[in-house]
NURO-36168 format. One record per atom (N, C-alpha, C): residue number from 1; x, y, z; chain; residue in three letters. Coordinates in steps of 0.001 Angstrom, whole numbers, plus 524288, in hexadecimal, padded with zeros to 5 digits. Each point is the difference from the previous one (the first is absolute). Example, Ala and Ser with C-alpha at 12.3 -4.5 7.8 and 13.67 -1.06 7.14 Angstrom:
REM residues 2
> 1	83386	7E9C6	81E78	A	ala
> 1	7FC86	804A6	80000	A	ala
> 1	80384	804B0	80000	A	ala
> 2	7FEA2	8041A	7FD30	A	ser
> 2	80334	804A6	8003C	A	ser
> 2	7FCFE	80442	802DA	A	ser
REM end
This chain:
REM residues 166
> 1	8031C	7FB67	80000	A	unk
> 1	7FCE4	80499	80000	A	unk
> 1	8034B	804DE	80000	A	unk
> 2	7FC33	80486	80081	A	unk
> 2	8048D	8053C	7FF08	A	unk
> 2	7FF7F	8012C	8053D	A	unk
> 3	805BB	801B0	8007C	A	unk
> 3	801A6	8023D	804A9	A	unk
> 3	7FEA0	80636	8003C	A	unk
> 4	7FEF8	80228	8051F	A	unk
> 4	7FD83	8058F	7FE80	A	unk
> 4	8068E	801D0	804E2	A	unk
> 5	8012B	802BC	7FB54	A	unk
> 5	8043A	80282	802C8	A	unk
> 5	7FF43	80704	7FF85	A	unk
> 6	800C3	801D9	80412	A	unk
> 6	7FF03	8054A	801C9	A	unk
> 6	80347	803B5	7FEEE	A	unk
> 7	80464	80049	7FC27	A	unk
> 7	80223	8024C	7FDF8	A	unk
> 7	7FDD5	8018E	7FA2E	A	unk
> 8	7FC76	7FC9E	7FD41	A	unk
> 8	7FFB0	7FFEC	7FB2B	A	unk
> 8	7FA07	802F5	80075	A	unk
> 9	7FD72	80062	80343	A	unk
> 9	7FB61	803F2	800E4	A	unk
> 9	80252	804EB	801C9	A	unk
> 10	80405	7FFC6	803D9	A	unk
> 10	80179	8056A	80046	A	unk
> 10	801AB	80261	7FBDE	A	unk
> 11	801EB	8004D	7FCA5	A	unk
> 11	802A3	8029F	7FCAF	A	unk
> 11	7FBB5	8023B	7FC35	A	unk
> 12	7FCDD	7FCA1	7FD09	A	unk
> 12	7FAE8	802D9	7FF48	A	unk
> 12	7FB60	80489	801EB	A	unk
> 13	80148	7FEBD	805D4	A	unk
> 13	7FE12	804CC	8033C	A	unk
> 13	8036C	804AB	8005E	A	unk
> 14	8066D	7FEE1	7FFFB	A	unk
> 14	80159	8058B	80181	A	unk
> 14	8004E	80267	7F967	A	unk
> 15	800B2	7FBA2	7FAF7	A	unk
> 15	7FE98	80229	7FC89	A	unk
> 15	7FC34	802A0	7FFC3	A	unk
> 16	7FC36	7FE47	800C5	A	unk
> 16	7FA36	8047C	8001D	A	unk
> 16	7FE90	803CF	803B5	A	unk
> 17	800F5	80091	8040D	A	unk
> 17	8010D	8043F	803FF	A	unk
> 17	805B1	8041F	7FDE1	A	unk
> 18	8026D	7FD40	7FC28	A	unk
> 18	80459	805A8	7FFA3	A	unk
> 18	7FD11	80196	7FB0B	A	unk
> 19	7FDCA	7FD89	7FB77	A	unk
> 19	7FD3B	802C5	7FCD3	A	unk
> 19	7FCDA	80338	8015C	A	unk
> 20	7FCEE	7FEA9	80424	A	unk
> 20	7FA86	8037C	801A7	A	unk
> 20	8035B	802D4	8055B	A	unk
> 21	8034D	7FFB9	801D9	A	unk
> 21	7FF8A	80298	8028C	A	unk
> 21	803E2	8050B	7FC5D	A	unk
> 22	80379	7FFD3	7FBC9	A	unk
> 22	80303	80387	7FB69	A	unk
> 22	7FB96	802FE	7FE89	A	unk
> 23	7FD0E	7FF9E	80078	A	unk
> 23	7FAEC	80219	7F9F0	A	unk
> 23	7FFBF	804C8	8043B	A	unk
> 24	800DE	804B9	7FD36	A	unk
> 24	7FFA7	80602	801EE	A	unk
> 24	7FBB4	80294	7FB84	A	unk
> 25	7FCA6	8026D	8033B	A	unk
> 25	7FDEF	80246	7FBCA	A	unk
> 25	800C3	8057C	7FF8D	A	unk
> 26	7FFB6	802DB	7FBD6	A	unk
> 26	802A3	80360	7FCD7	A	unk
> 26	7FB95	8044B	80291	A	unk
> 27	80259	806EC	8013E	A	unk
> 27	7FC92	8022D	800AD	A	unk
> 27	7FEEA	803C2	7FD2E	A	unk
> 28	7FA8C	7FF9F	7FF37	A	unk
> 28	7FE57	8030E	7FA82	A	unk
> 28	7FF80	804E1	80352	A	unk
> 29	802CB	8043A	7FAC4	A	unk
> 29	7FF10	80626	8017D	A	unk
> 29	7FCF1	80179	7FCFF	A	unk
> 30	7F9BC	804BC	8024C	A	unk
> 30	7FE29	802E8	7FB9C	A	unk
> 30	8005C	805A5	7FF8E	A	unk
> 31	802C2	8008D	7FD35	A	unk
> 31	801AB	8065C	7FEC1	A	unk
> 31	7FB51	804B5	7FEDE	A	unk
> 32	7FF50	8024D	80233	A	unk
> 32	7F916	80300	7FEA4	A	unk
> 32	802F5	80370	7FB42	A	unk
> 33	7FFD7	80166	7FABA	A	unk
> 33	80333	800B6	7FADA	A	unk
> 33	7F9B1	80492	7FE76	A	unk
> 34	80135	8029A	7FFF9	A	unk
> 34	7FB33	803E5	7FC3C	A	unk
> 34	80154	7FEA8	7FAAE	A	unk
> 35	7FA34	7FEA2	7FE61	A	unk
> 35	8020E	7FFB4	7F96D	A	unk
> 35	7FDB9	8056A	7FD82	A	unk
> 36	8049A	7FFA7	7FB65	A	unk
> 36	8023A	804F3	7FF1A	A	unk
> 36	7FEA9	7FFAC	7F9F4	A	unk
> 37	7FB5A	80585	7FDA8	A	unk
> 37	8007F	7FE4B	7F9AE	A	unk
> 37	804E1	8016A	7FE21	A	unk
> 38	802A0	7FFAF	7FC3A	A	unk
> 38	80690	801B6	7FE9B	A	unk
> 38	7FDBA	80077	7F905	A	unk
> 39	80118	80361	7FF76	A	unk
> 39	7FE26	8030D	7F9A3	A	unk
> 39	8057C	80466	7FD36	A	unk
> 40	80081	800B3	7FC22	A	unk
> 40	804B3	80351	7FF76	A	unk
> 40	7FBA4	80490	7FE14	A	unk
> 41	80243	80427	8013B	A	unk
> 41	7FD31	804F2	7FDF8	A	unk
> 41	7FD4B	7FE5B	7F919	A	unk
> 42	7FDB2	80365	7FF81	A	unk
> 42	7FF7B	8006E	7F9EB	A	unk
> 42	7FC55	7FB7D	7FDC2	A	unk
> 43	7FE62	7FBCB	802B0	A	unk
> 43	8001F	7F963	7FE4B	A	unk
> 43	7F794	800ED	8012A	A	unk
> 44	7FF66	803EA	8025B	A	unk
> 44	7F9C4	7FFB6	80024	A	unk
> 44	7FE4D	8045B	7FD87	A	unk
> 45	80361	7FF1E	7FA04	A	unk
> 45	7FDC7	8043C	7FADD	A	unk
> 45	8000D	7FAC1	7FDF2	A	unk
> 46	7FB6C	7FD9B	7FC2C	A	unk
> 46	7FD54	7FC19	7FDCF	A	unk
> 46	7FEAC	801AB	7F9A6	A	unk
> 47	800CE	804FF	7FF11	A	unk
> 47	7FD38	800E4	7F9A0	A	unk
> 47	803E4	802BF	7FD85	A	unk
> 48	80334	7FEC8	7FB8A	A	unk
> 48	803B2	8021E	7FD28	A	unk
> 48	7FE3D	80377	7FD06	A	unk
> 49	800BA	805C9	7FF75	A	unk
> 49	7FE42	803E4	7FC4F	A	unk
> 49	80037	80097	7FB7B	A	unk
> 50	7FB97	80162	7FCDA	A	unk
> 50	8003F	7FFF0	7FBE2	A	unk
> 50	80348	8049B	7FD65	A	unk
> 51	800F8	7FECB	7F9FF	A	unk
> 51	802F5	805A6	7FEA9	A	unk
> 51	7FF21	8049A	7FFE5	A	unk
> 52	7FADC	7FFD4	800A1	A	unk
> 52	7FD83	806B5	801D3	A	unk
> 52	80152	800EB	804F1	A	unk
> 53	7FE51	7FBEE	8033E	A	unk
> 53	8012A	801C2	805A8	A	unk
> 53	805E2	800F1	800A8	A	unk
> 54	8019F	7FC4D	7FD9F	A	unk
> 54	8072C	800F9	80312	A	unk
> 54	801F5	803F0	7FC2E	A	unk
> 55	7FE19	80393	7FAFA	A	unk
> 55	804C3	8048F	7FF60	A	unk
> 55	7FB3C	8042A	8018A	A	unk
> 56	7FACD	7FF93	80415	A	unk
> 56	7FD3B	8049F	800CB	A	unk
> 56	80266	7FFF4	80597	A	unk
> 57	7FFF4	7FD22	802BE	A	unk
> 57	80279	7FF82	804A1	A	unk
> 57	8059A	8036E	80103	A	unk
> 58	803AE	7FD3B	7FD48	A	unk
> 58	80435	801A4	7FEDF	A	unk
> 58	800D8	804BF	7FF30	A	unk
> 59	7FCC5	802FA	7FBF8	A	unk
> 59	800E8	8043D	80060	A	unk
> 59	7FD41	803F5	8030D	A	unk
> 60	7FCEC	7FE3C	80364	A	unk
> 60	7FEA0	802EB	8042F	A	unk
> 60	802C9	7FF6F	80388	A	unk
> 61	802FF	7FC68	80188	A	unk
> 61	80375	7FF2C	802D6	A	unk
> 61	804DB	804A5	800C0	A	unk
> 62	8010A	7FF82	7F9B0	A	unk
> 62	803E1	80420	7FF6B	A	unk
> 62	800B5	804ED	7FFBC	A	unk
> 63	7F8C5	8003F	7FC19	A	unk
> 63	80115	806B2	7FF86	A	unk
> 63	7FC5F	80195	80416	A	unk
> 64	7FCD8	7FD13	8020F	A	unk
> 64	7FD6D	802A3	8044C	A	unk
> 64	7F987	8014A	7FBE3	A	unk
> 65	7FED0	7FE0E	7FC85	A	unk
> 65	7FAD8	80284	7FEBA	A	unk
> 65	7FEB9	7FBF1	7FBA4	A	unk
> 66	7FC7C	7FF6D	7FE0C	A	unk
> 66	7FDD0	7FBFA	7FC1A	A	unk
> 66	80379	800EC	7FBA9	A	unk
> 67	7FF5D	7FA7A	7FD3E	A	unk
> 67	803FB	800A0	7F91F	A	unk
> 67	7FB3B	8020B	7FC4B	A	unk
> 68	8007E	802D6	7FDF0	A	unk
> 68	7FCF9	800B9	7FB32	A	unk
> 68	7FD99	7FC00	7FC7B	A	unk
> 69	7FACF	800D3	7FED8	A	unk
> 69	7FEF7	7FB76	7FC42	A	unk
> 69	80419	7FEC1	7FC15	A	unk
> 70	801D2	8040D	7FC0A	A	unk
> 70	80245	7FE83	7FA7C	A	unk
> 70	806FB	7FCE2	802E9	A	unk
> 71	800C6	801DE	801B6	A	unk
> 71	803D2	7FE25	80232	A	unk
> 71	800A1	7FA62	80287	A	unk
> 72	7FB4A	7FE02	802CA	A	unk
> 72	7FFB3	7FC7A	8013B	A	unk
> 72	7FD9A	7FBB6	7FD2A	A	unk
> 73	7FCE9	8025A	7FB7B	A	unk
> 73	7FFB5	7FD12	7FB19	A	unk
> 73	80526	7FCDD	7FC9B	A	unk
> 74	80351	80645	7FF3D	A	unk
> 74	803E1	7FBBF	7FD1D	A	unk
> 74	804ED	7FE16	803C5	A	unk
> 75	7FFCC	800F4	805C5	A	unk
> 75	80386	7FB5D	801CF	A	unk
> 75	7FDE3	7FAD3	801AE	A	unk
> 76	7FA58	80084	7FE10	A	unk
> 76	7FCCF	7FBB7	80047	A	unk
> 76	80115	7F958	7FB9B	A	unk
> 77	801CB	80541	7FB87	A	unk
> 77	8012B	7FD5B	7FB0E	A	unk
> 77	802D8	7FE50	7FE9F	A	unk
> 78	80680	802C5	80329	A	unk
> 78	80452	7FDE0	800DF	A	unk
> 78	800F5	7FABD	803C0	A	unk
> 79	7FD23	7FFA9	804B4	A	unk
> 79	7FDA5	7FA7F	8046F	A	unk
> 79	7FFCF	7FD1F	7FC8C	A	unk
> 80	7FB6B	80096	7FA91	A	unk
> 80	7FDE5	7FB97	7FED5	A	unk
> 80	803B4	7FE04	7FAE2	A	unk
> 81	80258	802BB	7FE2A	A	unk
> 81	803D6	8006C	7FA56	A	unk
> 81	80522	7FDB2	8022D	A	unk
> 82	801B5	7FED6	8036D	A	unk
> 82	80314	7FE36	802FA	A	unk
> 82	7FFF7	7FD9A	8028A	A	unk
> 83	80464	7FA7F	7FF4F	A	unk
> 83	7FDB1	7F9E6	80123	A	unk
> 83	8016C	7FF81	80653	A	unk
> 84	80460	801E2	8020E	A	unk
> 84	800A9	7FF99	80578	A	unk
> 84	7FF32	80498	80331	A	unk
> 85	7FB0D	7FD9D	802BD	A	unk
> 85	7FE45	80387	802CA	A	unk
> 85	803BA	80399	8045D	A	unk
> 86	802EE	7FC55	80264	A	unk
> 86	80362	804F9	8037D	A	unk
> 86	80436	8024A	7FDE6	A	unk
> 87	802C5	7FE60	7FC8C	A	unk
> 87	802B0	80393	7FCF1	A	unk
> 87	7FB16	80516	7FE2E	A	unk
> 88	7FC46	7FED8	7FE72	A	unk
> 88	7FC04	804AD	7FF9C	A	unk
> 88	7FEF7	80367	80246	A	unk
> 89	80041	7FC86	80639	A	unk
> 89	7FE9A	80339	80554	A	unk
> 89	8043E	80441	802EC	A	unk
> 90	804E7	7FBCF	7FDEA	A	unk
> 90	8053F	802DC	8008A	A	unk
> 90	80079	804DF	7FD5E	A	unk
> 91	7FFFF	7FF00	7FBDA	A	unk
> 91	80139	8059B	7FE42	A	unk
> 91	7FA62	803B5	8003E	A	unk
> 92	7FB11	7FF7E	8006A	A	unk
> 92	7FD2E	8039B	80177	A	unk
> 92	80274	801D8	80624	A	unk
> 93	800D2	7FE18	801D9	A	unk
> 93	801A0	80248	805FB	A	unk
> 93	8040B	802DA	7FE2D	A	unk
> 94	80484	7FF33	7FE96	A	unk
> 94	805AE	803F7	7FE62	A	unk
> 94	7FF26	80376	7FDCB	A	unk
> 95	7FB51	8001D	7FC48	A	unk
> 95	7FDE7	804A3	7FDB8	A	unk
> 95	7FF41	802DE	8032B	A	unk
> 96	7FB32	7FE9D	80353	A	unk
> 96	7FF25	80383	8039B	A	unk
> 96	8015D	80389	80279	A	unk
> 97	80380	7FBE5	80327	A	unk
> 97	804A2	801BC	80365	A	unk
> 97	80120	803F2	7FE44	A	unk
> 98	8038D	7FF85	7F8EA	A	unk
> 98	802F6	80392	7FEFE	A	unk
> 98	7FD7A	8056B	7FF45	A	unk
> 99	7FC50	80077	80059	A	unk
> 99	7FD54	8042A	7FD7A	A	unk
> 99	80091	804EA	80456	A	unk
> 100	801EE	804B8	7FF13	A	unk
> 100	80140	80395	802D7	A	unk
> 100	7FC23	8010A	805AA	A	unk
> 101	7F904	7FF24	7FD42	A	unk
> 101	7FBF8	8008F	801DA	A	unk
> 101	7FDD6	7FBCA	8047F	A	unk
> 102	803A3	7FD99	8003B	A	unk
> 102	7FF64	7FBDC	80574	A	unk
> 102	800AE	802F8	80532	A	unk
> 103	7FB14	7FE46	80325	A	unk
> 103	801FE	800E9	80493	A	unk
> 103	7FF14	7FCD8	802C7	A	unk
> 104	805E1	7FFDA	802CA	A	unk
> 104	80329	7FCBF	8018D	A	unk
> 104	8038B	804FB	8029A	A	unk
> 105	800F2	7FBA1	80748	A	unk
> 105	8043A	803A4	80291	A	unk
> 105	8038B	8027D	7FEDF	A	unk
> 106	80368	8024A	80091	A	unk
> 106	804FF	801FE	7FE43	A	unk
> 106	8045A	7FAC5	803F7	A	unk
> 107	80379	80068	7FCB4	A	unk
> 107	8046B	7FCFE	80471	A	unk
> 107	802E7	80201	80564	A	unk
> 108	7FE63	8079A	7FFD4	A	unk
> 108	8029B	800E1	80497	A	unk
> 108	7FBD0	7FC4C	803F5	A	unk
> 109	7FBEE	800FC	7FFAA	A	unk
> 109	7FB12	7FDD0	8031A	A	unk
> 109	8007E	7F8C4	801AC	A	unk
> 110	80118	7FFCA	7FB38	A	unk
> 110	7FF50	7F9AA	8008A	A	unk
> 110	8066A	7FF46	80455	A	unk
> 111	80419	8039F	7FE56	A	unk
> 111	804CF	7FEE4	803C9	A	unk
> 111	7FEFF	8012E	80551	A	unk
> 112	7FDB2	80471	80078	A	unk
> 112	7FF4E	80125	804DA	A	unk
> 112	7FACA	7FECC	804D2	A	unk
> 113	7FD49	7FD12	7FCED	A	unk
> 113	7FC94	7FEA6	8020B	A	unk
> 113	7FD9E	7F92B	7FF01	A	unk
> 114	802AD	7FAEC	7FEA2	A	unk
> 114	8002C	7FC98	7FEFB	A	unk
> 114	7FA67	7FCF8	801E9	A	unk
> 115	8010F	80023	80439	A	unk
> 115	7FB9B	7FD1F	8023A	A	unk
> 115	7FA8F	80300	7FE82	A	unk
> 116	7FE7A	8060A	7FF69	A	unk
> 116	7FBD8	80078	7FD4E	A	unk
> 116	7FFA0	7FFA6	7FAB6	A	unk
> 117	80314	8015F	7FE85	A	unk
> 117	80010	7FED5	7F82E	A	unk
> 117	7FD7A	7F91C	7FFA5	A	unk
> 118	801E1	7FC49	8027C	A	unk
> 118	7FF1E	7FA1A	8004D	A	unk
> 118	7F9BF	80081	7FF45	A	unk
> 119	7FE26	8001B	805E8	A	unk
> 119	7FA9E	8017C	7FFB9	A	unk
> 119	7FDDD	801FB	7FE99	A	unk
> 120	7FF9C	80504	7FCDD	A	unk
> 120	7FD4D	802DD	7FAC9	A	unk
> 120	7FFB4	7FE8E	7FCF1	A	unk
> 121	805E8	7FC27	7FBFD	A	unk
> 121	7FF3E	7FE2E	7FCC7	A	unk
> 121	7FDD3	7F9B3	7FF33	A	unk
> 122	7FF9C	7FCA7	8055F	A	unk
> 122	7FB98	7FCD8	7FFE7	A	unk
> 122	7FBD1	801AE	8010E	A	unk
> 123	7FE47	80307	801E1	A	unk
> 123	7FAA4	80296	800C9	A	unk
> 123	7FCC9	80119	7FAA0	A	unk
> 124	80297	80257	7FA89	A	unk
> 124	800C9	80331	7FD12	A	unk
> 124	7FF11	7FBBD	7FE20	A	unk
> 125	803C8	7FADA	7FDE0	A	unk
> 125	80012	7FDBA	7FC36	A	unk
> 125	7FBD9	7FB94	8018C	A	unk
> 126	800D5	7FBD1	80529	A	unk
> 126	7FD42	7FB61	80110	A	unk
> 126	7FB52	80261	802D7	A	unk
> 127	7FE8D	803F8	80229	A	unk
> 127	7FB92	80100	803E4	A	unk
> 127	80056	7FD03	80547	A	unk
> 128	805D2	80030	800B7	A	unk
> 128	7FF99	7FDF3	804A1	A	unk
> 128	80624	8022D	80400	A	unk
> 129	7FF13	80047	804D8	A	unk
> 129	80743	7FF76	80350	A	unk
> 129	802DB	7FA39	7FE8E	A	unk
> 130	805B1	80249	7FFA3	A	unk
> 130	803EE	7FADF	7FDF9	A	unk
> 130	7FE2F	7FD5B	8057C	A	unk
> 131	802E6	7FB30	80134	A	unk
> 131	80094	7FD48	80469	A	unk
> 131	8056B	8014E	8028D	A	unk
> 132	80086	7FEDF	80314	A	unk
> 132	80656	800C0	80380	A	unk
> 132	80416	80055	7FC4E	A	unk
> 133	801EC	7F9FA	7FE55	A	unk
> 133	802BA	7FD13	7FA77	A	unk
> 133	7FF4B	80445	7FC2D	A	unk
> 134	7FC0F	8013B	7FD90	A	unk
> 134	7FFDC	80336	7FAD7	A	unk
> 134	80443	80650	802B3	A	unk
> 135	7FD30	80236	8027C	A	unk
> 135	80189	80488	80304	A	unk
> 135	8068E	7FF5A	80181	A	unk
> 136	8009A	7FC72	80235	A	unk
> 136	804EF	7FE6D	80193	A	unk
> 136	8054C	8000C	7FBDE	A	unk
> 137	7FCEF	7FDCA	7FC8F	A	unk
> 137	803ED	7FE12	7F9BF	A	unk
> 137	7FFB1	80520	7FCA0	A	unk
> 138	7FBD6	8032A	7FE6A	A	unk
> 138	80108	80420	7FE23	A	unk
> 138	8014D	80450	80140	A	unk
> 139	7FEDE	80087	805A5	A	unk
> 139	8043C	80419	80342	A	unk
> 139	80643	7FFE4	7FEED	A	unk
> 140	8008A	7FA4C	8011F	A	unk
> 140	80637	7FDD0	80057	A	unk
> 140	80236	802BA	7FBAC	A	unk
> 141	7FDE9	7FC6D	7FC1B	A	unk
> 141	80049	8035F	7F8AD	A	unk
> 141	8018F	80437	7FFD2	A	unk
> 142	7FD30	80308	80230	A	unk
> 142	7FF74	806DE	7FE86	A	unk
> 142	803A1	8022A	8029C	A	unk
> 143	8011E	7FE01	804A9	A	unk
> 143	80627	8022F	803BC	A	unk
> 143	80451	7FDB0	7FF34	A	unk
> 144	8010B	7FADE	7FBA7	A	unk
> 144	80307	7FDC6	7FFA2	A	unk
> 144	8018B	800F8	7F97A	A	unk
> 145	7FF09	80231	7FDBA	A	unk
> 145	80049	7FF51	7F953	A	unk
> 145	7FE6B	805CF	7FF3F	A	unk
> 146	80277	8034D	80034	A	unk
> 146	7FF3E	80529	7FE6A	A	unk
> 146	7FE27	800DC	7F927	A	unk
> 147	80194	7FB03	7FD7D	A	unk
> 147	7FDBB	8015F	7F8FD	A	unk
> 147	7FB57	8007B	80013	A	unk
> 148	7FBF3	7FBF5	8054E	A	unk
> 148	7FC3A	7FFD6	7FEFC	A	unk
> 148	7FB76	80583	80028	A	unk
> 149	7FD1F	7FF0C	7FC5F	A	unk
> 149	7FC6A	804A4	7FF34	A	unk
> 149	7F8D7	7FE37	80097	A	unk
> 150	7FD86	80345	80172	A	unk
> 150	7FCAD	800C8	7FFD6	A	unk
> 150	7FC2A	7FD82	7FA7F	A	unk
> 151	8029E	80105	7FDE2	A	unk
> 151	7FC91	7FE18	7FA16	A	unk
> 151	802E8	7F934	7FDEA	A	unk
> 152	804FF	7FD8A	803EE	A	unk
> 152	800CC	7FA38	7FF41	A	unk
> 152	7FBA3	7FDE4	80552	A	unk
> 153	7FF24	80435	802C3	A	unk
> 153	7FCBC	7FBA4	8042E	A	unk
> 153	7F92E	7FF67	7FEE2	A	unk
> 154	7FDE9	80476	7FCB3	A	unk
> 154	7FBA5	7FFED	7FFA2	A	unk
> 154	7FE1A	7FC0A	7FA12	A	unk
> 155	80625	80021	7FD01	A	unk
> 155	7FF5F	7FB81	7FAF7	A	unk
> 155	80086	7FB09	80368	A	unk
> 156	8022B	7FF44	805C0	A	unk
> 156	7FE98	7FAE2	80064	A	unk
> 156	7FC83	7FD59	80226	A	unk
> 157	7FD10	80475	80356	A	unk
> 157	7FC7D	7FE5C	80151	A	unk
> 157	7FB05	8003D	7FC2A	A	unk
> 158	7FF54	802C0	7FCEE	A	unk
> 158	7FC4C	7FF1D	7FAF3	A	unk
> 158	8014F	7FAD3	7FC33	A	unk
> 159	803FF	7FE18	8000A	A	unk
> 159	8000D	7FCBC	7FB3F	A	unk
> 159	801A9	7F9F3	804E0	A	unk
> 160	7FE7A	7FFCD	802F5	A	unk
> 160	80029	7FD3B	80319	A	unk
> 160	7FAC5	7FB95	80144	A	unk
> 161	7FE1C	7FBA8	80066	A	unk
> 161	7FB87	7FBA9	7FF63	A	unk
> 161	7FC75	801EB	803A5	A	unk
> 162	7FF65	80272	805A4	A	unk
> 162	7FC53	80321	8020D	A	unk
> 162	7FCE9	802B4	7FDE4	A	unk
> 163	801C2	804BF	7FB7E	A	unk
> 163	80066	8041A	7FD21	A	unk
> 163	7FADC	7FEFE	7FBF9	A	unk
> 164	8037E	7FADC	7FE6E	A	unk
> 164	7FCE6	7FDC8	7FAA9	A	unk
> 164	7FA3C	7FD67	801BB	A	unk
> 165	7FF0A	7FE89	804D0	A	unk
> 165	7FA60	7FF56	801D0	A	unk
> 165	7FC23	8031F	804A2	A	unk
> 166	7FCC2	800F1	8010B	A	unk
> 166	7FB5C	801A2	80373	A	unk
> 166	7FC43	7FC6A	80241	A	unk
REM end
């Protein structure tokens, strides 16, 4: 018959008493986390402008008063006579720009006053205040790069993908 020897049961027990008695359980942390919507500026304009809107815009933007019908007729014609649209858009803006009759800051203004020139000219162009980041980066710009002018910051923010929708 089998012999019951008491070594060969023990070992099974302290096997299973060191498993169960090893087993730690883990302690769960819950972090109370506000959820947070996270959006980049510019991203809750949904409708891209048409070519009336974006060189009537534009040039209210610039000159401060409506474009004339005939005028806005034939840069209407040029939009459409012309296969890439932002090269289109491009140079209607440089036009602009260039045109004596822009108004647009002067650069002593924009030098000496950085942080409001920023906000006028998003105000002006997007209808809205930059964010920290925007404000932050084109300030930097303007105290850091003396070439820059008044009429490279308002071509970039016009010919820029914000720009191009409402």
């Amino acid at each position: 018959m089998w012999e019951f020897n008491k070594k060969y049961l023990l070992l099974p027990l302290i096997l299973l008493f060191v498993t169960i008695g090893c087993k730690r359980e883990e302690k769960q942390y819950v972090y109370s986390v506000n959820s947070v919507d996270v959006s980049q500026a510019g991203t809750e304009k949904p409708y891209v402008k048409t070519s009336s809107e974006y060189i009537s815009i534009a040039y209210t933007d610039i000159f401060g008063e409506n474009i004339p019908n005939k005028k806005l007729e034939e840069l209407k014609m040029v939009y459409k006579s012309f296969g890439d649209v932002g090269v289109t858009e491009d140079l209607i803006i440089r036009n602009f720009l260039n045109d004596e009759a822009a108004d647009l800051p002067d650069e002593t203004f924009m030098q000496e006053n950085p942080d409001e020139f920023v906000i006028e000219a998003y105000k002006k162009v997007f209808n809205r205040v930059p964010n920290e980041l925007e404000l932050w980066y084109l300030k930097d710009c303007i105290e850091n790069d003396s070439a820059l002018t008044p009429h490279v910051i308002y071509y970039a923010l016009m010919t820029s993908n914000e720009y191009r929708q409402f």
